[in-house]
N, C-alpha and C positions, 0 to 999 in steps of 0.2 A: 664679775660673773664667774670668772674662772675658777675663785677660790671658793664660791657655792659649789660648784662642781669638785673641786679638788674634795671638800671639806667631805661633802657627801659619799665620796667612794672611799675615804678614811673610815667615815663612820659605818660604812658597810664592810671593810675590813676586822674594823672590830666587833659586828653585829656575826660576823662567820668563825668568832671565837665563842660565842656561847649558842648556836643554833645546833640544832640536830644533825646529823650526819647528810639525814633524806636532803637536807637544805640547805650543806654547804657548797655544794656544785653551784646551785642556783642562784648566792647570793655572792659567790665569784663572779657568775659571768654578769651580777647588775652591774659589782665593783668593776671590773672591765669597761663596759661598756661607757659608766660614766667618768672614770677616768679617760678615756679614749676622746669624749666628749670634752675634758679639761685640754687634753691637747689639741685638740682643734683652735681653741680660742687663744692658747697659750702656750706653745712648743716648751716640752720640757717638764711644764710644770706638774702635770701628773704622772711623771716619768719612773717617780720612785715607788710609787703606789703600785703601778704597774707590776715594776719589778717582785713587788710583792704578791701579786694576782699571781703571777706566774710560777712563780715559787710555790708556791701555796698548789698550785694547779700540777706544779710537777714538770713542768716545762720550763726545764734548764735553760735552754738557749733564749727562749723571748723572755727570763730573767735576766742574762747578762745582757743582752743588747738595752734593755731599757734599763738597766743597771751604767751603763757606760754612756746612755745620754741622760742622766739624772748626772752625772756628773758632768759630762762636757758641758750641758747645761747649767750646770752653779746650781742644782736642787739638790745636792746628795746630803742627808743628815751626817753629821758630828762620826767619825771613825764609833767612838764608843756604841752609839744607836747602831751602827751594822754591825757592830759586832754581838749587840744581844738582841735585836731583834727578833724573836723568834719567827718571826714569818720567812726570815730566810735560813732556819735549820737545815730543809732540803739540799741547800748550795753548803752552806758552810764549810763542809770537809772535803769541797771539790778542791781541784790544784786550783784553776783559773777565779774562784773567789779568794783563797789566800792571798793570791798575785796580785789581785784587783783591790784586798782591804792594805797588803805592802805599799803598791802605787798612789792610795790615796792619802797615806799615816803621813 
């Protein structure tokens, strides 16, 4: 069940790439909410999604924190995927994302 959950706030991530503006606040907090939903049943597992909500949302800090348990969790995608990512452009020129994509290379 978790990976219905996961898959589902994936697919609303990338439903928040081609929606309107009016609609992308809205279709974060679904992303959110059913990622959040992934972790209840499954610590970790919609950890990285998360990180991307957050990002995308502007909220640095509940991007590192679910960024650092997508990894202490073993969910972190391939060095390469964070590095083009686009949904984490917001972080990418922070200090503490460089040190964090160092740590993980």
């Amino acid at each position: 069940m978790h990976e219905a959950f996961n898959n589902w706030g994936n697919a609303l991530l990338w439903w928040y790439r081609i929606v309107s503006e009016e609609r992308k606040a809205e279709i974060l907090k679904q992303a959110r909410d059913v990622l959040l939903e992934t972790e209840k049943i499954l610590e970790g597992r919609g950890s990285y999604g998360l990180a991307c909500v957050y990002a995308l949302s502007g909220n640095e800090e509940e991007c590192r924190r679910w960024l650092i348990k997508s990894k202490d969790k073993g969910e972190l995608p391939t060095l390469e995927h964070l590095q083009e990512d686009s949904d984490l452009d917001s972080v990418r020129e922070t200090q503490w994302f460089k040190e964090f994509l160092d740590d993980v290379s």
